[in-house]
C-alpha positions as CSV (number, residue, x, y, z in Angstrom):
1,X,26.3,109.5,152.1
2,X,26.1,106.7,155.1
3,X,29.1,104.5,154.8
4,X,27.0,101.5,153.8
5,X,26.1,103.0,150.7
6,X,29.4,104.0,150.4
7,X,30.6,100.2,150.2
8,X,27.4,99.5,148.0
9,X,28.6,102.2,145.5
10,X,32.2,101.0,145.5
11,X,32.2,96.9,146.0
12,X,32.3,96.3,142.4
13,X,34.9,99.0,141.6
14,X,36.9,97.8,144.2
15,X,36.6,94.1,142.9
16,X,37.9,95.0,139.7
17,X,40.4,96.8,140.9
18,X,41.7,94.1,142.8
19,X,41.4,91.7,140.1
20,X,43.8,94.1,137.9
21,X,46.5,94.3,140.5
22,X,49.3,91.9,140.0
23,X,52.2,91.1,142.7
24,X,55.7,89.0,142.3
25,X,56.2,86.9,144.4
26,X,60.1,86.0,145.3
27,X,61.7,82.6,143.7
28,X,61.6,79.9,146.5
29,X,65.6,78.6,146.8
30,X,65.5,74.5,146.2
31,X,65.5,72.7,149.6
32,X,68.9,71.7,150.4
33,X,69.0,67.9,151.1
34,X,67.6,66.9,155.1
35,X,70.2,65.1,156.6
36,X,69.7,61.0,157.8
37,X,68.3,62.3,161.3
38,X,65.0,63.7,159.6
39,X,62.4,60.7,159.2
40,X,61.0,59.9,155.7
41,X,57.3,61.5,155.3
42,X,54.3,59.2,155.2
43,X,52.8,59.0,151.7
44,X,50.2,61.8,150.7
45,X,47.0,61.8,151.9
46,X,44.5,63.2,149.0
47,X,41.5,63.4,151.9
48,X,41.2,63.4,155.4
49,X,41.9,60.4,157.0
50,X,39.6,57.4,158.0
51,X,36.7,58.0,160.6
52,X,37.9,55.7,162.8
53,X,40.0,58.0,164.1
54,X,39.4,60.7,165.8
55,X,40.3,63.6,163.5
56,X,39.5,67.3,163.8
57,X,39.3,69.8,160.8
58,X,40.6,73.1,161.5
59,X,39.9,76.0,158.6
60,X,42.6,78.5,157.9
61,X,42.5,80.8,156.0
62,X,46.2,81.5,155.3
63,X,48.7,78.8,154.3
64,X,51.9,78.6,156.6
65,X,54.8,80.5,155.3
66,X,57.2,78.3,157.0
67,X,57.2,75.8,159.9
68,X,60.6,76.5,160.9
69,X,59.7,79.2,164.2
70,X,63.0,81.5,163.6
71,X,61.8,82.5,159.9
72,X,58.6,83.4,160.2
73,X,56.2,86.3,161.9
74,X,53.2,84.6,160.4
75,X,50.1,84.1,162.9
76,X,48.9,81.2,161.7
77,X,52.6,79.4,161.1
78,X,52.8,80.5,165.2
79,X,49.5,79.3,166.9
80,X,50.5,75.6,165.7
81,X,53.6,75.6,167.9
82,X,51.3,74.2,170.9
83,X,50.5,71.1,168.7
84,X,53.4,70.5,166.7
85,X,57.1,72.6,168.8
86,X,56.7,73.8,171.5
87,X,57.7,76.6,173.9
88,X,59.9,76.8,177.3
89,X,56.5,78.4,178.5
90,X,53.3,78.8,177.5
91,X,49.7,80.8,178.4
92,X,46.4,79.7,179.5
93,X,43.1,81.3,178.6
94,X,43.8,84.3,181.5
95,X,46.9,84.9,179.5
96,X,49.2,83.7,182.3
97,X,52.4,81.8,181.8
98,X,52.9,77.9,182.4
99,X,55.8,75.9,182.3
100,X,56.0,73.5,179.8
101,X,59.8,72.8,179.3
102,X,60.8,74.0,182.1
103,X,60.4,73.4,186.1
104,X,59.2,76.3,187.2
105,X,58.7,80.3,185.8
106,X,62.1,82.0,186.7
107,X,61.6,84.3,189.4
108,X,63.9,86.1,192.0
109,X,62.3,84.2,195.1
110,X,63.3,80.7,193.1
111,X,67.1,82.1,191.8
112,X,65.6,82.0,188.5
113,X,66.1,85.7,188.3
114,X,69.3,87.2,189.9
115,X,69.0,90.6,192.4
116,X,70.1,93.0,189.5
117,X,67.7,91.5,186.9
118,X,70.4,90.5,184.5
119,X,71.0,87.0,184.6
120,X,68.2,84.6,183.8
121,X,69.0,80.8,184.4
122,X,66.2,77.9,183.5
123,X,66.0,74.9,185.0
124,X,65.1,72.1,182.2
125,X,62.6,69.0,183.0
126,X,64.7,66.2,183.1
127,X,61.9,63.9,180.9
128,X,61.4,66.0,177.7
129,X,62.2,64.6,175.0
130,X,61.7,65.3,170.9
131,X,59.5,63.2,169.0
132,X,62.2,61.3,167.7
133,X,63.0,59.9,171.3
134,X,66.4,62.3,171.2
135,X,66.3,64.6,174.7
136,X,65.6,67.9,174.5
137,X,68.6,69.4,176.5
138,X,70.4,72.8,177.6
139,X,72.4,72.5,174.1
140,X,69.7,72.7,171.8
141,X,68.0,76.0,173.7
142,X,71.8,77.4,173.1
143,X,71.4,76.3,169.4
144,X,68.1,78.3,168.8
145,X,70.3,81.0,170.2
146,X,73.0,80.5,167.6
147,X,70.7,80.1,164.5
148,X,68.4,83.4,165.2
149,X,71.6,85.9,165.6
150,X,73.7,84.4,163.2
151,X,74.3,86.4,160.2
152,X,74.0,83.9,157.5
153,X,70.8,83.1,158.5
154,X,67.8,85.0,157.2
155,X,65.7,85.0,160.4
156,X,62.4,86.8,160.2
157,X,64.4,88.9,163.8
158,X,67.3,88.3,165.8
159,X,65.6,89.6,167.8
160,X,65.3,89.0,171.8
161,X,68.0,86.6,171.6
162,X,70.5,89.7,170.2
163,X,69.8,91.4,173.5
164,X,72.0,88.4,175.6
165,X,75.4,89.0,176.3
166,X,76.3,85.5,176.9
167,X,74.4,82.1,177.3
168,X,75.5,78.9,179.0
169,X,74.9,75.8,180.2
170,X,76.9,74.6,182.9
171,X,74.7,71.3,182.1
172,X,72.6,69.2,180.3
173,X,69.5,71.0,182.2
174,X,70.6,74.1,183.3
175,X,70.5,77.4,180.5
176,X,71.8,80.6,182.1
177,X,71.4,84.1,180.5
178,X,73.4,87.1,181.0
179,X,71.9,90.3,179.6
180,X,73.9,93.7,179.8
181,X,70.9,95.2,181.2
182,X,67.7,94.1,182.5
183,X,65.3,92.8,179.9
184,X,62.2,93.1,181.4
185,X,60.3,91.3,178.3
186,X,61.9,87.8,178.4
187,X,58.8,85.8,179.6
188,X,56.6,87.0,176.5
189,X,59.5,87.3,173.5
190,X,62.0,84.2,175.0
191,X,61.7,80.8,173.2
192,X,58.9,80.8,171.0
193,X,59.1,77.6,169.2
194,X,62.4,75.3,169.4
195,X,65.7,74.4,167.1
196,X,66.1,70.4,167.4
197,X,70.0,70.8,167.5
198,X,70.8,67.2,166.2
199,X,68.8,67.6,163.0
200,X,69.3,71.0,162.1
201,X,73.5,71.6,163.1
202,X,73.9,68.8,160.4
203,X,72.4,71.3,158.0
204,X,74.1,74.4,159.0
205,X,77.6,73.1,159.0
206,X,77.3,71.9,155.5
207,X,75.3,74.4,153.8
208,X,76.7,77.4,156.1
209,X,72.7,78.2,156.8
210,X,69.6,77.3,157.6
211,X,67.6,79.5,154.7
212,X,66.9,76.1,152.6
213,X,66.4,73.1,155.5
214,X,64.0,70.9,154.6
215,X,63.0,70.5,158.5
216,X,61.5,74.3,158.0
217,X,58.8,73.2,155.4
218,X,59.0,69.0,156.6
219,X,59.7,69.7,160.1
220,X,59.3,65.7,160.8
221,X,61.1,66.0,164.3
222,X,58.9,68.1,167.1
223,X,58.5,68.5,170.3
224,X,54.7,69.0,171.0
225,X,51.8,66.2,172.0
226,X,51.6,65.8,167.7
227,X,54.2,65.8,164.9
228,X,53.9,67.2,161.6
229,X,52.8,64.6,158.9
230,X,52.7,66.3,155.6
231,X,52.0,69.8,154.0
232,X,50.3,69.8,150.5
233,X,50.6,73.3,149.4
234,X,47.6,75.2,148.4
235,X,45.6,72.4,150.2
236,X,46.2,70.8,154.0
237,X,48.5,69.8,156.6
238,X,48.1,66.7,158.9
239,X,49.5,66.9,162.2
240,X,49.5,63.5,164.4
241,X,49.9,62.1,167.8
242,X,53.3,62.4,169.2
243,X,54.5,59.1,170.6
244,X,57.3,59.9,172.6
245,X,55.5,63.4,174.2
246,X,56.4,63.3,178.0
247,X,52.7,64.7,179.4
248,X,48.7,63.8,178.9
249,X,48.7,61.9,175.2
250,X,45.7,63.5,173.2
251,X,42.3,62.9,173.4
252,X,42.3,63.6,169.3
253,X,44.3,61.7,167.1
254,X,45.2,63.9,164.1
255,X,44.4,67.7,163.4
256,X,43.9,68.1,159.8
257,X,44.2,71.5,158.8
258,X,42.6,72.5,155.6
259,X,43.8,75.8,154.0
260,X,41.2,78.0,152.2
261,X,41.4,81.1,150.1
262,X,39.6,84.0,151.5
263,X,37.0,84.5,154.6
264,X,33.8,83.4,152.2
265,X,35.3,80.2,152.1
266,X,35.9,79.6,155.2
267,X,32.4,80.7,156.5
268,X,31.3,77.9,153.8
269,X,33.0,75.3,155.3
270,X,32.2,76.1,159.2
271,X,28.3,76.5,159.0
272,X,28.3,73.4,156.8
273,X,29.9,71.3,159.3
274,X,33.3,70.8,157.3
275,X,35.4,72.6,160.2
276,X,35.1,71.7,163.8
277,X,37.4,75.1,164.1
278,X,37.7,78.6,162.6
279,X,39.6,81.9,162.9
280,X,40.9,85.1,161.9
281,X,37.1,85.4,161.5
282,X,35.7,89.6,160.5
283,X,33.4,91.0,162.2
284,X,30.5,90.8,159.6
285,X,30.5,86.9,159.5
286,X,29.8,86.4,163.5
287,X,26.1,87.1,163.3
288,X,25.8,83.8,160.4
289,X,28.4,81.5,162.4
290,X,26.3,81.5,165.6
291,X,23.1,81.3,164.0
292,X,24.4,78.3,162.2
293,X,25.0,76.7,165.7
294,X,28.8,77.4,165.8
295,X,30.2,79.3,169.5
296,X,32.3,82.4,169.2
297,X,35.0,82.8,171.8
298,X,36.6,86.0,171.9
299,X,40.6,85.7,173.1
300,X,42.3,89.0,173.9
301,X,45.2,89.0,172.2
302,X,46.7,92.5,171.7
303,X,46.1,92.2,168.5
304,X,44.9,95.5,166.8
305,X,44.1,96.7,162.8
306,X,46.4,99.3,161.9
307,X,48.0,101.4,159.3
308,X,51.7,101.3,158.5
309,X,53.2,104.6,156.8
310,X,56.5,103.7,154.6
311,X,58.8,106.8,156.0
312,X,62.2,106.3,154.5
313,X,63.3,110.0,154.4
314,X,64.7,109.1,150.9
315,X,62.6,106.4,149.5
316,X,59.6,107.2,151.1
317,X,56.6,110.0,149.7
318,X,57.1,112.8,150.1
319,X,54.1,114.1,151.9
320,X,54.4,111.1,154.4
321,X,57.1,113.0,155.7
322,X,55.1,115.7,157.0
323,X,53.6,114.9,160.3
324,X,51.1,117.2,159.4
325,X,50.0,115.2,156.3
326,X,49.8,112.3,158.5
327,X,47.3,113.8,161.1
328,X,45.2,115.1,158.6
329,X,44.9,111.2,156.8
330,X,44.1,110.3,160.3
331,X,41.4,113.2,160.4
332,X,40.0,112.4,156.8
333,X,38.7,108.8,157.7
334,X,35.5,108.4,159.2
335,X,36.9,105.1,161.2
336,X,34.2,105.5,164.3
337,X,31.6,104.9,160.7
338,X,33.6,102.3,159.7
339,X,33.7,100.4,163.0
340,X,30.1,100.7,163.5
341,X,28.4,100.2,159.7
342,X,31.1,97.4,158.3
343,X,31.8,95.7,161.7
344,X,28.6,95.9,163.1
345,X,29.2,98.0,166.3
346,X,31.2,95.0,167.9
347,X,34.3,96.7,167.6
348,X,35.6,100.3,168.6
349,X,38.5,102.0,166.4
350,X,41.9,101.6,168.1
351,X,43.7,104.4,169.6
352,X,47.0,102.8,170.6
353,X,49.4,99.7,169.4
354,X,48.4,99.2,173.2
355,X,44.6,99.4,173.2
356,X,43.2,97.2,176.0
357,X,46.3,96.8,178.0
358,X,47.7,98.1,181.3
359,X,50.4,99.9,179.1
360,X,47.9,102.4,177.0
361,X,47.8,105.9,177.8
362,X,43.7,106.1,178.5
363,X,43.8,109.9,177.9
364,X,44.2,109.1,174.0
365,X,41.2,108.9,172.4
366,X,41.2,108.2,168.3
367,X,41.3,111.3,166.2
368,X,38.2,112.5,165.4
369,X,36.6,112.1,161.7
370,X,37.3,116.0,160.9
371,X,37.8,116.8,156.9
372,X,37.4,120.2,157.4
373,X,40.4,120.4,159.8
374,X,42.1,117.9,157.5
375,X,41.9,120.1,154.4
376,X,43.2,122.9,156.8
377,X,46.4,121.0,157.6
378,X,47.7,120.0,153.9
379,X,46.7,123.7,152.4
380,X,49.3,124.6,155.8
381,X,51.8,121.7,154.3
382,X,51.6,123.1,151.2
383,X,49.7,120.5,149.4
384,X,47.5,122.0,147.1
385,X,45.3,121.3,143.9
386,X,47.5,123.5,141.4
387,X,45.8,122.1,137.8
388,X,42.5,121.7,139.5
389,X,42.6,117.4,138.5
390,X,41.4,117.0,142.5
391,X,44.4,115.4,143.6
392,X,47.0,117.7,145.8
393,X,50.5,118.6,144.7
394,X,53.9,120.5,145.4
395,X,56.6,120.7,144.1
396,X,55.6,119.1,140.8
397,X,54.7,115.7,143.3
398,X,51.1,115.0,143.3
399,X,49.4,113.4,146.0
400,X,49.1,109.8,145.0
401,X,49.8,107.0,147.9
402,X,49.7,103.3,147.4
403,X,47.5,101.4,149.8
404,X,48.1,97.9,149.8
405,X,46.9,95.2,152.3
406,X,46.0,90.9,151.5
407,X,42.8,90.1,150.2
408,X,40.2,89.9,153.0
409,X,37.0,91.3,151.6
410,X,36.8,93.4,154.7
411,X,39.8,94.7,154.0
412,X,39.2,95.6,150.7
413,X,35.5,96.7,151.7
414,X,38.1,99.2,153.9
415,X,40.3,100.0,151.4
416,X,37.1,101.1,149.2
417,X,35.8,103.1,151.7
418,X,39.1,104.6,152.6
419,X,39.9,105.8,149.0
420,X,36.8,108.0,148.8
421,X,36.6,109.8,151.9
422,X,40.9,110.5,151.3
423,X,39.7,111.7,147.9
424,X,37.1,114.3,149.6
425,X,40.4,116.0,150.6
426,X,42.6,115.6,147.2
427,X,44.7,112.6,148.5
428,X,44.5,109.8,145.7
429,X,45.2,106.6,146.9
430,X,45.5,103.1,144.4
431,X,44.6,100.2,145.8
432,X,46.6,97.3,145.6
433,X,45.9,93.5,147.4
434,X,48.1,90.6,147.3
435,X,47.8,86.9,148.6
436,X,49.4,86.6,152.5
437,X,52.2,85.0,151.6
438,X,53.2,87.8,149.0
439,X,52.3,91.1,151.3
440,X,53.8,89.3,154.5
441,X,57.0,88.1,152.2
442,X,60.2,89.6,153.9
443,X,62.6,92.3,152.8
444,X,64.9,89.1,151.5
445,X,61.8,88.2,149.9
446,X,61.2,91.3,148.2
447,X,57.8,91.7,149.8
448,X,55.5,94.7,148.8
449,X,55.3,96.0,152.5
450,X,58.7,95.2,153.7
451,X,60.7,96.9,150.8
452,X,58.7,100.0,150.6
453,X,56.9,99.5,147.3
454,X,53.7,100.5,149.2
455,X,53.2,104.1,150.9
456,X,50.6,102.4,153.5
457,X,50.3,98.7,154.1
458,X,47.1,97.8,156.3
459,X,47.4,94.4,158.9
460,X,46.4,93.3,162.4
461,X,49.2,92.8,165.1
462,X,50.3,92.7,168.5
463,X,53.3,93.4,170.5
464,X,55.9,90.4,169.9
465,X,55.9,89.3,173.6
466,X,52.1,89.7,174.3
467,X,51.0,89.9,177.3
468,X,54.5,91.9,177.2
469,X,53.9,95.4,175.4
470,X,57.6,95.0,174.3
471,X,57.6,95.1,170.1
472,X,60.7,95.7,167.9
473,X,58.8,97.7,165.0
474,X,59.7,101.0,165.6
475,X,63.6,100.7,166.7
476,X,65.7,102.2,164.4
477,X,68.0,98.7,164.2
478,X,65.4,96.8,162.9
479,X,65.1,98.6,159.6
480,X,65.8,96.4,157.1
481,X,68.5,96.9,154.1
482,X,70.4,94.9,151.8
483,X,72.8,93.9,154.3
484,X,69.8,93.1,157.2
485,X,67.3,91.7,155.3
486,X,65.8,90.6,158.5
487,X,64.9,93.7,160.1
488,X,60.7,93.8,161.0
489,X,60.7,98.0,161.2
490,X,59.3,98.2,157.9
491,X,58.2,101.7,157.7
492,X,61.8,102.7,158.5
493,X,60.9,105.0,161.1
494,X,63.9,106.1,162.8
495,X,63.0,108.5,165.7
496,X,65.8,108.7,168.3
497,X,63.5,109.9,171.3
498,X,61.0,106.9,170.5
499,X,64.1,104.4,170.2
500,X,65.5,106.0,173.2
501,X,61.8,104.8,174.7
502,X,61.9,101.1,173.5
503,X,65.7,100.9,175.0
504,X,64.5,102.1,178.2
505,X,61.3,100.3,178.7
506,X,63.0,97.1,178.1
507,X,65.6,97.4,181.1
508,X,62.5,98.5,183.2
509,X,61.6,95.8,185.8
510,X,59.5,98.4,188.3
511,X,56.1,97.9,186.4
512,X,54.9,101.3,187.4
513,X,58.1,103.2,185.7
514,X,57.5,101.2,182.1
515,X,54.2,101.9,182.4
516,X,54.9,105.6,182.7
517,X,57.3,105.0,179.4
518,X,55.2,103.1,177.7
519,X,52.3,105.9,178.2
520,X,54.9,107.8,176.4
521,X,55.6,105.7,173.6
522,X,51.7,106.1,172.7
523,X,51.7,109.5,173.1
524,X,54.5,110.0,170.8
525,X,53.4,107.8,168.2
526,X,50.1,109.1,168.2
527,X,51.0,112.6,168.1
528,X,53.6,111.5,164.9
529,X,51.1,109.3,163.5
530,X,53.6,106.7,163.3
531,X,51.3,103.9,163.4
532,X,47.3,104.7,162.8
533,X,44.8,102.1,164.5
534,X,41.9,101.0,162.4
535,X,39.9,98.6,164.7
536,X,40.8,96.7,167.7
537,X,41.2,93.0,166.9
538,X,40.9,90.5,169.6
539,X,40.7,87.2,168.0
540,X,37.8,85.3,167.3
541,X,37.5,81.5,166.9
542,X,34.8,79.6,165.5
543,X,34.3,76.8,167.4
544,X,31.8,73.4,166.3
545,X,29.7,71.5,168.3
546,X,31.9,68.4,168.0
547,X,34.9,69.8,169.9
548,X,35.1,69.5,173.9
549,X,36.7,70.9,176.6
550,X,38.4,73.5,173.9
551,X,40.3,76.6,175.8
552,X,41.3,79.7,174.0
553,X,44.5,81.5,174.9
554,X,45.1,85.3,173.7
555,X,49.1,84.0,173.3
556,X,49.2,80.8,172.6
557,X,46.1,79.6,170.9
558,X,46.2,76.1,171.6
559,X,47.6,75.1,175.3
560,X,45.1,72.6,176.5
561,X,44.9,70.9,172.7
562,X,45.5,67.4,174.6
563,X,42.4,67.8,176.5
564,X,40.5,68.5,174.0
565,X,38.0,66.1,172.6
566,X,35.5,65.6,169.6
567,X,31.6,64.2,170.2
568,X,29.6,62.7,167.6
């Protein structure tokens, strides 16, 4: 049976089946009161603004988790950092870094980067200021320092900034940072978004954390060419021209973002001329968007659709923990189908967390679609059908994973797809889907993927520090637990060789020798299944005839958004 069929046979099953799922999703703490520095909000807008200005409608298709950038992994919460915060650097459309907040890159030839590679030290533009008109100085890049590694603070990671052994600043515009060893990431993990110090210590010294600021969700003080106007949940933000911003002043007044529920809607909205922007776009819509006059740009981004296995030797299944059982799920999933029949043939299954980078080992090709050879490998792991229901067993255990993911219809087109070709082996798998901001929920948030409730969990991501390859999701410290609730290593893999790897790689400056480790790291992971690639992902993005001069960056999304312009 092609895999079209397939999906025709199974879209209504697996509609239902998604309709019956149910997900909790954690109790939101009350906001702790914003101290005098953070400016009242503007009263509620019900509708995008008046005409006369000029404002831009952006369609997303997840709501923000969080504004505040140390609390959140969330794409879409990110890529708004060029408009609203800001970063000490940023990328252009060819990926490569630009000084935003700073002079200059760091660099050995400049001091910026001493002989041994351990001591970093910025040098701050003397103009930048936040939105407020308060200067943006050396203290407040040591007080986004504080705030990530700081216990009492539920930070999505502490991590690159627990990697410094000691930060400074011998003045107002000077940061210096010592690192035990070389970090060879820090121009793609360093400084994404900013901590205004003078409105956020306030907070921290009388509430002993950040976890309930006001300025994460109302983050009324910025420090990019807009500032953040108002969030109504479920609905829009408005984002509008920063007064005080030190460079060009925007062409565009206001970006309204509107925030709708799933991909259909979204589609909806761009061919009939309610979005100048879209994103996070699948495969299937593409041919509709530019035959409704709409331009696709396509923004390599590292980003790649994968599968994440829940191996926690004690809370985990089972089976999982049997390499073998993991090869033969990768055999037992016709993904090269899947690739061409659901995405059209404009993408190829991925290989590597590294597909499409220097750092990918390109003698790794995705394992083939095999079911014979995967039937072969669990009657060797000793998963067999003992009652003869079609679903494997041992040891009293049957064979039954949960696969959750959010609820993208091509995701759940793949989840349909996935469950019956597992089932042609006697793997049984139950479906479950859940709104972003419940599957992305931390491990302090009791999410379904961070805590382990789900065997795999499906999602599209890229290494933290892209262009970097460096990514903390395999390290055996980031597992989180009751005492780390921020840890991002939710399939609590802990494989000393492969940690061994991501230690080394990151005191590598010589590209050649991380490339040689990194080469590694895909090998190993690929041979352990410890991640499975779906599809690679570059982003797409929507874009309407009304915007001008609009440039895409595969880091950060939005880095020329003051010279961009809208035509009538």
């Amino acid at each position: 049976m092609s895999l079209k069929k397939v999906l025709r046979v199974l879209l209504l099953s697996a509609a239902i089946a998604s309709l019956i799922l149910t997900g909790c999703q954690a109790a939101t703490p009350t906001p702790t009161q914003a101290p005098a520095e953070e400016a009242p909000l503007a009263p509620p807008a019900t509708q995008p603004p008046s005409a006369e200005k000029k404002v831009t409608t952006f369609i997303f298709t997840q709501e923000f988790d969080t504004l505040n950038p140390a609390y959140t992994n969330q794409w879409f919460s990110i890529i708004t950092h060029q408009f609203w915060n800001c970063w000490a650097w940023d990328f252009d459309e060819i990926n490569k870094p630009r000084p935003v907040l700073v002079t200059e890159m760091p660099t050995t030839e400049n001091g910026g980067i001493s002989a041994d590679g351990k001591v970093i030290t910025m040098k701050l533009r003397p103009d930048i200021v936040w939105s407020d008109g308060e200067p943006i100085t050396a203290d407040d890049f040591i007080f986004t320092i504080d705030m990530h590694v700081d216990p009492k603070n539920a930070v999505a990671s502490a991590y690159p900034f627990d990697q410094i052994l000691t930060a400074e600043a011998p003045d107002p515009t000077t940061v210096v940072l010592t690192f035990e060893e070389p970090f060879a990431s820090w121009a793609g993990t360093l400084w994404h978004g900013m901590l205004p110090a003078h409105v956020l210590r306030p907070v921290f010294e009388q509430e002993g954390t950040l976890d309930n600021a006001v300025w994460s969700r109302e983050p009324t003080v910025g420090c990019g060419p807009y500032v953040f106007q108002e969030w109504e949940s479920g609905s829009f933000a408005r984002f509008v021209v920063n007064e005080n911003y030190w460079l060009e002043k925007p062409k565009i007044d206001e970006i309204f973002v509107r925030f709708v529920p799933d991909d259909a809607s979204q589609i909806a909205a761009l061919t009939a001329g309610d979005g100048d922007l879209g994103t996070f776009l699948a495969y299937p819509d593409i041919p509709g968007l530019e035959a409704a006059g709409l331009k696709i740009v396509t923004a390599y981004s590292g980003y790649n659709e994968g599968w994440y296995m829940y191996l926690d030797p004690e809370k985990g299944h089972p089976a999982l923990q049997d390499v073998r059982v993991r090869q033969a799920i990768a055999m037992a999933f016709d993904r090269s189908s899947l690739a061409t029949d659901l995405l059209l043939g404009l993408t190829n299954p991925a290989a590597t967390f590294w597909d499409n980078t220097p750092y990918a080992d390109p003698s790794i090709e995705a394992y083939p679609y095999d079911p014979e050879q995967a039937n072969a490998l669990l009657d060797e792991a000793g998963w067999i059908d003992s009652n003869g229901d079609g679903v494997r067993d041992k040891d009293g255990v049957e064979l039954s994973l949960k696969y959750g993911t959010t609820t993208r219809e091509v995701r759940q087109d793949t989840q349909a797809v996935a469950q019956q070709q597992l089932a042609q082996v006697g793997i049984k798998v139950e479906l479950l889907n859940y709104d972003s901001d419940i599957f992305f929920a931390t491990y302090g948030e009791d999410g379904p993927a961070a805590t382990g409730l789900l065997d795999i969990s499906e999602w599209s991501d890229t290494p933290a520090g892209w262009p970097d390859p460096d990514i903390a999701y395999w390290r055996c410290g980031e597992i989180p637990s009751d005492e780390s609730p921020q840890g991002v290593n939710w399939q609590a893999i802990c494989d000393p060789e492969l940690d061994g790897l991501f230690a080394l790689q990151a005191t590598q400056v010589d590209f050649a020798a991380r490339q040689q480790t990194f080469q590694r790291i895909s090998e190993l992971m690929f041979d352990k299944v410890y991640w499975l690639g779906l599809w690679q992902d570059p982003d797409q993005w929507a874009i309407g005839a009304r915007l001008s001069n609009v440039k895409i960056s595969g880091v950060t999304p939005f880095f020329n958004i003051t010279e961009w312009d809208l035509t009538e």
